[in-house]
N, C-alpha and C positions, 0 to 999 in steps of 0.2 A: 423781252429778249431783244437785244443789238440785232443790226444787221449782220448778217454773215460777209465776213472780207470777202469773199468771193461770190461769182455772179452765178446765180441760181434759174433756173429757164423754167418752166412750168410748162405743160403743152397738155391737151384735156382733148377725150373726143367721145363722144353718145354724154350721156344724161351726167352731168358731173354736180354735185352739191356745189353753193357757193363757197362755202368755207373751208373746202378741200385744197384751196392754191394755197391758202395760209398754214394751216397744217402740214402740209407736203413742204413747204417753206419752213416752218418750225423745227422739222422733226431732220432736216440734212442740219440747218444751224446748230443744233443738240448735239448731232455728229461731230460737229467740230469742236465744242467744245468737249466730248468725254474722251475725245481720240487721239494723241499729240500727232496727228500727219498731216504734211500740208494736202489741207483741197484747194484745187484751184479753179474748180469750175465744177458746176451739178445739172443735171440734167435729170425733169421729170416728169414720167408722161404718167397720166390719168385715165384708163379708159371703164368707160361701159359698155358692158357687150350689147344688144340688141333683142339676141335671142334670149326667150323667156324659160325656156326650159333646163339654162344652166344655168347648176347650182351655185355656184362662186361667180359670176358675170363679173366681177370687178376684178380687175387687172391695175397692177399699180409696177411698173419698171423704172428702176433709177439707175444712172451713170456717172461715175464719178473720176475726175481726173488728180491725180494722186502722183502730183511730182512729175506729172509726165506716162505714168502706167494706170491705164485704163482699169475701172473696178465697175462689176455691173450686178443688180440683183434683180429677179422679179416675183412677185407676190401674186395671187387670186386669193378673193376672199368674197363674203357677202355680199360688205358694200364697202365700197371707195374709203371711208374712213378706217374700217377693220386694215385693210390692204396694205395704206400708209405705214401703220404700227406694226404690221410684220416685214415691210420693207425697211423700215429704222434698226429695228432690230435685226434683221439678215445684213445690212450694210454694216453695221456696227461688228457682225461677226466677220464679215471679211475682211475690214480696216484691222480688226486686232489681229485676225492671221496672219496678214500682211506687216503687221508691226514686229510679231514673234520672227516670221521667216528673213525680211532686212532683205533678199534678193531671191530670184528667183531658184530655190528652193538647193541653196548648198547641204553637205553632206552636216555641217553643225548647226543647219536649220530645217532639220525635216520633221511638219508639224503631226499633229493627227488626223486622220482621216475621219467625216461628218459621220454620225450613227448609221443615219438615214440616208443613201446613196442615191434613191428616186425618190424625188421629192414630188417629181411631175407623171409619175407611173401614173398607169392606168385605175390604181381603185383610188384613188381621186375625185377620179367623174365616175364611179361604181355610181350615183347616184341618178346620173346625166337621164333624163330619157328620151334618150334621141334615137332614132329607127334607126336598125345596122346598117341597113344601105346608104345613111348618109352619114355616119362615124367612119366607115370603110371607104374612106375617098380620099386621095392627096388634094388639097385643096393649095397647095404651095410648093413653086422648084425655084431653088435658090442654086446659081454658080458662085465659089468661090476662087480663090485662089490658094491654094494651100501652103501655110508659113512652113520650110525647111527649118523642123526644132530637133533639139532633145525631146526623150519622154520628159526629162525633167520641168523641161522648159512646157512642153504643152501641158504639164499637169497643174504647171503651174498657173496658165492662161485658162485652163478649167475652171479654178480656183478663182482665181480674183474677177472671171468676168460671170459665176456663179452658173456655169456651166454643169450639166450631169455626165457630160461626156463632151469630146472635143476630136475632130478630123482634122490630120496634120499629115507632112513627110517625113518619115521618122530621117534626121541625119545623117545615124548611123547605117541605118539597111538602104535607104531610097526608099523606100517603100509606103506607099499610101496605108495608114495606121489610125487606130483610134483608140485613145488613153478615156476610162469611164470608170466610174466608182462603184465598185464590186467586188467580190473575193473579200482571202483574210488579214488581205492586207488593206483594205480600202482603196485600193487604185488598182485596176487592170489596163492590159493594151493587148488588142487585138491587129492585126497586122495581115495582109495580103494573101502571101505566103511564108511559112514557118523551115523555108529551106536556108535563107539568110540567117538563123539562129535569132535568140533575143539579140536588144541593142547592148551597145559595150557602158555607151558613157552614161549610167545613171546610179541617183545615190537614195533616189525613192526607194521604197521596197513596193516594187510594182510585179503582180501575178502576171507572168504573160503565158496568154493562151497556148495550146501548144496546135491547135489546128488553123489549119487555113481558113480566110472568109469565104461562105458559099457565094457559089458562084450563083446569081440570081438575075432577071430582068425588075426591074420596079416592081409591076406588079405581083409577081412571084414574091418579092420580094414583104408584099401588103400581107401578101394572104395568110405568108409566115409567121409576120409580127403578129399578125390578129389571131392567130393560135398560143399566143406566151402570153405573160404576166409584164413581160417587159415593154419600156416605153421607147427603146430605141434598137437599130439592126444595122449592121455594119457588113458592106456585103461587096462584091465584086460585079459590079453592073455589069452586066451580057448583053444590055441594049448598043452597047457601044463595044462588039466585038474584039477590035483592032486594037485596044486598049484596054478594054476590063477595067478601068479605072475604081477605087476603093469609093464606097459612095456610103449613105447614112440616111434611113430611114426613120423621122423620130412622133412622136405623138405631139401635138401641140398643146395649149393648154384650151382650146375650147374645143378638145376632143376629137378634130379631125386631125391630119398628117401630113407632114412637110418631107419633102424631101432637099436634100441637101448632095451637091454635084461639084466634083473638082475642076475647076478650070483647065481649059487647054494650054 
């Protein structure tokens, strides 16, 4: 196979086979060729987890630049090569979604929603065996800054950056919101408060919740999650009185918890 017109980055971290950078390098080239969109850049990291007691330890994330709009998927699997082939195949599904939709997600391009909505839930690692007292630990607080979208538009950034859910300001309301893949329509959005009504401008058929986010501190917020099925929480931080700010509690993929913090 050719080189790929475009520069491809390899980046690898714990225990990586040698012939994982060529594979990982084959299988974005393969992309380009069954996909007609320009890439213009790939980005792919390789890791090996460390810990022996998870069952997928390999982590395989790719990122792709697509005209200008960012595309991102990530895999676990056994081992590093497994990972690859279901990252070629997950990037391949978002390029063609992205080819049917043509923009971010107009009312004559509204695609289907995935079967499977939590890809990263928790019976995932139903196998993991790791003591509860250290699965029940945020091991990660990330601040962001939150993009002023449409729902449309963040479901759309759900979408192509292979998000289960997404923390945004909805537009319409102000309102600190989170669009995630549930209900029967395959997109919900949860939101703040439900006194502003749903948002006006969208063309998704998105469920939106009809109650307010509880109002929670992080770890009230842990103890929550770790009573549900679900791998993410969308809540109103109390640790931050004055502001209540919409925050996101989500599971990671090596089984502990990240939380996620709207910038000031």
């Amino acid at each position: 196979m050719s080189a790929a017109a475009f520069p491809v980055t390899v980046e690898t971290r714990g225990e990586i086979p040698d012939d994982a950078r060529r594979l990982a390098r084959d299988s974005i080239e393969q992309l380009d060729h069954d996909v007609d969109l320009l890439i213009m850049r790939a980005r792919i990291k390789l890791t090996r987890l460390a810990d022996q007691t998870l069952r997928l330890p390999a982590v395989v994330q790719g990122n792709l630049d697509i005209g200008g709009i960012p595309l991102r998927a990530q895999t676990s699997a056994h081992s590093v090569h497994e990972a690859i082939y279901l990252l070629r195949d997950r990037l391949r599904e978002q390029l063609m979604r992205l080819l049917r939709s043509g923009a971010p997600y107009p009312d004559e391009a509204v695609g289907t929603p995935r079967e499977s909505p939590y890809r990263h839930s928790r019976h995932q690692h139903a196998d993991l065996d790791l003591p509860p007292v250290v699965r029940h630990r945020i091991t990660r607080r990330k601040t962001v800054l939150l993009r002023c979208e449409t729902v449309d538009e963040a479901a759309f950034r759900m979408d192509t950056m292979d998000y289960d859910c997404h923390l945004f300001t909805d537009a319409d309301t102000g309102q600190d919101s989170m669009v995630f893949r549930s209900g029967p329509t395959g997109y919900s959005l949860a939101q703040l408060s439900a006194k502003s009504g749903p948002p006006r401008r969208r063309h998704l058929p998105v469920t939106v919740r009809p109650r307010p986010a509880p109002r929670l501190t992080p770890n009230q917020a842990l103890a929550r999650l770790h009573l549900t099925t679900l791998p993410f929480l969308f809540f109103a931080n109390t640790a931050a009185p004055a502001t209540a700010r919409g925050a996101m509690l989500y599971e990671r993929y090596d089984g502990h918890y990240g939380l996620l913090l709207p910038q000031a």
